[in-house]
C-alpha positions in Angstrom: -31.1 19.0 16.5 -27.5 18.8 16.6 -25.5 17.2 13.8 -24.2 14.0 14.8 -20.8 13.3 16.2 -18.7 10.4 14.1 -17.2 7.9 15.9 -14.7 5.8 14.1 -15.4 1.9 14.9 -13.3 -0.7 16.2 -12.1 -1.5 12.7 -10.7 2.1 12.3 -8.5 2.1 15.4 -5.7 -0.1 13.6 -6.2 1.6 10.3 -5.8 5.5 12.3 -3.3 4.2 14.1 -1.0 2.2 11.9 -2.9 2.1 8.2 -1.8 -1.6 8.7 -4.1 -4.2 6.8 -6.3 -6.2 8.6 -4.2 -9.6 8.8 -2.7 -10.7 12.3 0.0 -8.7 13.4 3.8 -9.4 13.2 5.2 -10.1 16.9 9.1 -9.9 17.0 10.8 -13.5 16.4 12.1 -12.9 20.6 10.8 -10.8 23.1 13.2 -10.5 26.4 15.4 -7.4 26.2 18.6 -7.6 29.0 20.1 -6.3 31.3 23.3 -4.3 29.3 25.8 -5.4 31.0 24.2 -9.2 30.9 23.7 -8.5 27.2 27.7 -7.4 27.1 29.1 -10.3 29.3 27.6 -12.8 26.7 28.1 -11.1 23.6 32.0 -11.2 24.6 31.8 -14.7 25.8 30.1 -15.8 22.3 32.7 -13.6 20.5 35.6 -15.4 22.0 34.3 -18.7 21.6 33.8 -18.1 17.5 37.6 -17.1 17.4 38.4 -20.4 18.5 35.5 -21.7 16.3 35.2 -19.5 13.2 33.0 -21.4 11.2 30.2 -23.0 14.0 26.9 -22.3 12.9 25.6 -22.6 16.4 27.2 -19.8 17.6 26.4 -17.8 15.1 22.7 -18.6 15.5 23.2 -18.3 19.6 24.3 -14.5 19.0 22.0 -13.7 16.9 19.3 -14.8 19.5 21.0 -12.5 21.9 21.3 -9.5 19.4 17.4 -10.7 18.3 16.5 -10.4 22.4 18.0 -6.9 22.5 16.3 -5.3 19.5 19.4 -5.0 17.2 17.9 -6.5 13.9 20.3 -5.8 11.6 23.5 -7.6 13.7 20.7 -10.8 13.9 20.0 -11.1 10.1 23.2 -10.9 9.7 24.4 -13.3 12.1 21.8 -15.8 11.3 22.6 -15.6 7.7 26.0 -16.5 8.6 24.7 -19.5 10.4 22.4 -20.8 7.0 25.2 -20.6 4.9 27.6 -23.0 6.8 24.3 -25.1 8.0 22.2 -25.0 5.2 20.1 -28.2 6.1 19.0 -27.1 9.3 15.6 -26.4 9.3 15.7 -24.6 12.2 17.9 -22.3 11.2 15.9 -21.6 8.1 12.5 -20.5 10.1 15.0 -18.0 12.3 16.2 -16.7 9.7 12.6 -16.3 8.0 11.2 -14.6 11.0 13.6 -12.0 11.2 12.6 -11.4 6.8 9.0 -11.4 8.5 9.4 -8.8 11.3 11.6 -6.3 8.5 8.4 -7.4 5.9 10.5 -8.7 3.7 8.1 -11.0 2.7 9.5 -12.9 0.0 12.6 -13.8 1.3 10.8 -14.7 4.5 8.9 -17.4 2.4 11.6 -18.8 0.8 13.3 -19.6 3.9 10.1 -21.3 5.4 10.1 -23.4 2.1 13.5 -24.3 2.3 12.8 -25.5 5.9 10.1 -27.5 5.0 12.6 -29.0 1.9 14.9 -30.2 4.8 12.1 -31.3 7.4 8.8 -31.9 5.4 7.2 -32.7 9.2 8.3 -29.3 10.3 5.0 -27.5 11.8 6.3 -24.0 12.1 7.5 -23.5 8.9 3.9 -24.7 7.8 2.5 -22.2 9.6 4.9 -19.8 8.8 4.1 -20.1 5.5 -0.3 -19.9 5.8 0.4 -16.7 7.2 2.0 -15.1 4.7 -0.8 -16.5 2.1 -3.4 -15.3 4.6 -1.3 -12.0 4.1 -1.3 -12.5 0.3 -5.0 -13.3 0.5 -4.7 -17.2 -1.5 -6.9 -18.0 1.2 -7.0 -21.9 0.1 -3.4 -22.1 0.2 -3.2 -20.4 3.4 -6.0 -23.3 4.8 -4.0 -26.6 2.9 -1.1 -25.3 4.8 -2.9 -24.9 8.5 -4.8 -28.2 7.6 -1.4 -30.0 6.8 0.2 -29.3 10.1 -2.8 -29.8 12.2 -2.4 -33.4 10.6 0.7 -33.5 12.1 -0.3 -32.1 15.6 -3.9 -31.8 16.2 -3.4 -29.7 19.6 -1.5 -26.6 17.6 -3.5 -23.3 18.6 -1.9 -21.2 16.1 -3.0 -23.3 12.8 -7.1 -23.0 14.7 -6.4 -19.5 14.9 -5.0 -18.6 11.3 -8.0 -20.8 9.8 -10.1 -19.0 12.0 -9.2 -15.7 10.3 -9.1 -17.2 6.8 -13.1 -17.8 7.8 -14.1 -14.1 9.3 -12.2 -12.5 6.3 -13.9 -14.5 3.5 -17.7 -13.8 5.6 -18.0 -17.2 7.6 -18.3 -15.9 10.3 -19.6 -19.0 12.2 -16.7 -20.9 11.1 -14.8 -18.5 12.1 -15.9 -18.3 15.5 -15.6 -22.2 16.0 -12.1 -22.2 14.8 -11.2 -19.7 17.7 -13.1 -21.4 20.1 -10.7 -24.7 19.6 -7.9 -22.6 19.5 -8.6 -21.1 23.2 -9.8 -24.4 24.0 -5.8 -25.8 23.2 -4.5 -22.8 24.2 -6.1 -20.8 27.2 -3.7 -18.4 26.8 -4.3 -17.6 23.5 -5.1 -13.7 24.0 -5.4 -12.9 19.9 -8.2 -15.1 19.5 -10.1 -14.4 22.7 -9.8 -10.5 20.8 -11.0 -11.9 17.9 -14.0 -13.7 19.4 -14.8 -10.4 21.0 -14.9 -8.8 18.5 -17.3 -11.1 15.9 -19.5 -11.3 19.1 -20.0 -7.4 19.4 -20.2 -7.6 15.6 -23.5 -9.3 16.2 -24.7 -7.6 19.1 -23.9 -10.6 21.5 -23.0 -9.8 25.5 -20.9 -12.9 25.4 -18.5 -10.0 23.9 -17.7 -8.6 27.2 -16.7 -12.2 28.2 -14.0 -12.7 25.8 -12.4 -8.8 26.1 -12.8 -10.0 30.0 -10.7 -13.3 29.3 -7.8 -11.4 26.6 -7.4 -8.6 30.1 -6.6 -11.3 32.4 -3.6 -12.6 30.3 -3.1 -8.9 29.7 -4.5 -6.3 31.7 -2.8 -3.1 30.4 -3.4 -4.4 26.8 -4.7 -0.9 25.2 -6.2 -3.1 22.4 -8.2 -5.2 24.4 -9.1 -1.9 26.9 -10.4 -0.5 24.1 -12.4 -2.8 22.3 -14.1 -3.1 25.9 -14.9 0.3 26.2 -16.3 0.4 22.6 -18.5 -2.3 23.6 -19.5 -1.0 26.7 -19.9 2.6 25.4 -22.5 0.9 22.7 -24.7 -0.8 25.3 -24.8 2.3 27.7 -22.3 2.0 29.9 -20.4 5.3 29.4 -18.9 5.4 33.2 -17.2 2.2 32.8 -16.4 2.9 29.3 -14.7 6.6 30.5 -12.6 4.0 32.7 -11.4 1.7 30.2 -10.0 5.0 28.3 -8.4 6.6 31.4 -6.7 3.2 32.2 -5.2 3.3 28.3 -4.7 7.3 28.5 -2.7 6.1 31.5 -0.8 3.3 30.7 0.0 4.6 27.1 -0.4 7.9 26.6 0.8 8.2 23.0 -2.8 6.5 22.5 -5.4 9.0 20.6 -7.9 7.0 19.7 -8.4 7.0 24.3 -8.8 10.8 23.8 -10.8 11.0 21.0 -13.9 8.3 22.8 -13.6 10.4 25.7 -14.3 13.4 23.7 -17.5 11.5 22.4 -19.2 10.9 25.3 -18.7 13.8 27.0 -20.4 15.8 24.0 -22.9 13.1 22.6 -24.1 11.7 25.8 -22.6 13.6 28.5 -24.1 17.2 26.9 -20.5 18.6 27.7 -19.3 20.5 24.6 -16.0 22.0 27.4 -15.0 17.8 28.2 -15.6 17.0 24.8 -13.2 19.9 23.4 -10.5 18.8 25.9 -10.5 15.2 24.7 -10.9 15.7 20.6 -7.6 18.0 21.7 -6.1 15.4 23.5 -6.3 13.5 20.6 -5.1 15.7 18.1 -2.1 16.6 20.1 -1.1 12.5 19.9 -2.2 12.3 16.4 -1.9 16.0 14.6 -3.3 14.4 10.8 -6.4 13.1 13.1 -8.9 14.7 10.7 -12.1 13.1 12.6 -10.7 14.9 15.8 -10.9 17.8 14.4 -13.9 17.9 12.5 -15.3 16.4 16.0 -14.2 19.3 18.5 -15.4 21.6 15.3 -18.6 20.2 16.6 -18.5 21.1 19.8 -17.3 24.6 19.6 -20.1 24.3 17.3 -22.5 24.0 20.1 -21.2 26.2 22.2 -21.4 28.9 19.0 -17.7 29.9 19.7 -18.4 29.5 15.1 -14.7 31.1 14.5 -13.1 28.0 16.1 -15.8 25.4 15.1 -14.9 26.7 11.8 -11.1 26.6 11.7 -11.2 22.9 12.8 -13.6 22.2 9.8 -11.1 23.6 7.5 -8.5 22.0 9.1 -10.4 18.8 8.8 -10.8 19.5 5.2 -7.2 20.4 4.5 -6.6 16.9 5.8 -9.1 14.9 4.3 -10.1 17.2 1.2 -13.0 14.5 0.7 -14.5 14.4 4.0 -18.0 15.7 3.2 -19.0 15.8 6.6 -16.5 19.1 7.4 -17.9 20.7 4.1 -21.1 20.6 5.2 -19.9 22.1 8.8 -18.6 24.7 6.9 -22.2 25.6 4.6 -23.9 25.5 8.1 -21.8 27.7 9.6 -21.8 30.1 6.5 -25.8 30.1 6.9 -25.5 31.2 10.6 -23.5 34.1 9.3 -19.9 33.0 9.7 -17.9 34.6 7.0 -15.5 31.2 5.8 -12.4 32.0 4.2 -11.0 29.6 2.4 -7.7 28.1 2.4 -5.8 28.2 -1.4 -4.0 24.8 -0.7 -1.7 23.0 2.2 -2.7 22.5 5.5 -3.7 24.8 7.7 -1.4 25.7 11.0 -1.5 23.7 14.0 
């Protein structure tokens, strides 16, 4: 019997990818870049109205929406710091300038600007929100669910406060609450792709084909996502269906090709239900060649020249596995196997091996 490939779940594919916590993730406070010389026609038009309106907080705030838009970061804080200090009382102002804190993870600061908005406008939903992220981040769950209960109070129909009580739920294990609370929010907002992924993925979590419904429902809002390509290719990879898995991971090796985690399912299939060690080695390669620390690639396509008994290779890529996970027991083992069938192992004194 062969040893058995590992294939990391869909919790590890944020974790190899980004070693990011599980929490929702950060989306930049705009999203439209411009054309450049659009971008340049109204950063000189905004630049010659503050010379004949030095201290206007508006405009300030205006270019630091156009800089925000065009993914200079540093000219938006800036700007939008300029705009607090000569408007301090404008709550809106305040949750700008807290989302740009957010997207550069400057965590406190961001939540001292939401508070201060919420000082100036107490009804002010966003901020609210705002801020039961950040204790979702921080983990005080129940502060994190006063807050998302405070503003739906306020408006009942907001998605996003459904959603972040929704994850408050699957983190602390109720998962049926959980699941209710991203049902309403998809039910206000049908365009809520996050928590169409996150009902997929607490339905797979329990085995259920209504799964496949929801990763269906976050494609048609967006169908080059390589999360959501993904997840749908794990799930249908689990429940047998490795030719419509194989294209859920050529449509992300195509759209994103920076992607490893793509390669690395191919690889899987191809050696642990396809029988093809030569497919298998091509994709764990893949892989590695996106992601050169990817110490389950390697320890993976040690496996399959493994079964092909080209041992010299297979046992290179368990040392390299080693080298970059020094407790990964599964590559030491490799390596006693191999040693039994009469590979002579010599082992590395420290640092990685070479590529």
């Amino acid at each position: 019997m062969h040893p058995r490939i590992l294939l990391p779940g869909l919790a590890a594919l944020t974790f190899v990818l980004s070693g990011c916590p599980s929490t929702p993730q950060q989306e930049p406070p705009s999203a439209t870049t411009q054309p450049a010389d659009s971008f340049l026609i109204r950063l000189a038009d905004i630049g010659e109205r503050l010379t004949k309106a030095p201290n206007d907080a508006s405009l300030y705030a205006e270019r630091s929406d156009l800089f925000m838009a065009n993914d200079s970061m540093m000219p938006a804080m800036n700007d939008m710091v300029r705009a607090v200090s000569l408007d301090s009382s404008n709550a809106g102002y305040r949750v700008k300038l807290g989302d740009l804190f957010w997207f550069s993870r400057t965590v406190d600061q961001a939540q001292y600007q939401f508070e201060k908005a919420l000082q100036y406008d107490p009804q002010n939903t966003t901020a609210m929100l705002k801020l039961a992220e950040i204790q979702l981040v921080l983990r005080q769950y129940q502060r994190c669910l006063d807050l998302s209960n405070q503003a739906l109070r306020i408006d009942s129909r907001l998605a996003k406060g459904y959603f972040i009580k929704g994850w408050v739920h699957k983190e602390t294990g109720d998962t049926a609450t959980a699941i209710s609370s991203y049902h309403t929010a998809v039910e206000m907002d049908p365009q809520y792709y996050d928590a169409f992924i996150q009902l997929g993925l607490l339905h797979q979590a329990k085995g259920d084909p209504l799964a496949q419904d929801f990763y269906d429902s976050a494609l048609r809002i967006r169908p080059n996502s390589s999360e959501a390509l993904y997840n749908m290719g794990m799930y249908l990879q689990e429940n047998g269906q490795d030719s419509a898995a194989l294209a859920c991971y050529a449509r992300i090796a195509q759209n994103d090709p920076s992607h490893p985690m793509a390669h690395f399912n191919t690889g899987f299939i191809h050696l642990e239900h396809l029988d093809d060690p030569h497919g298998a080695i091509a994709g764990f390669t893949r892989a590695i060649e996106r992601l050169p620390n990817y110490h389950q690639a390697y320890f993976n396509r040690g496996l399959a020249y493994e079964r092909l008994d080209v041992l010299d290779s297979a046992g290179m890529d368990f040392q390299r596995a080693l080298a970059l996970a020094p407790d990964y027991n599964e590559a030491a083992y490799g390596l006693e196997r191999l040693a039994s069938k009469g590979l002579r192992i010599n082992r590395p004194r420290g640092g990685a091996p070479a590529q």
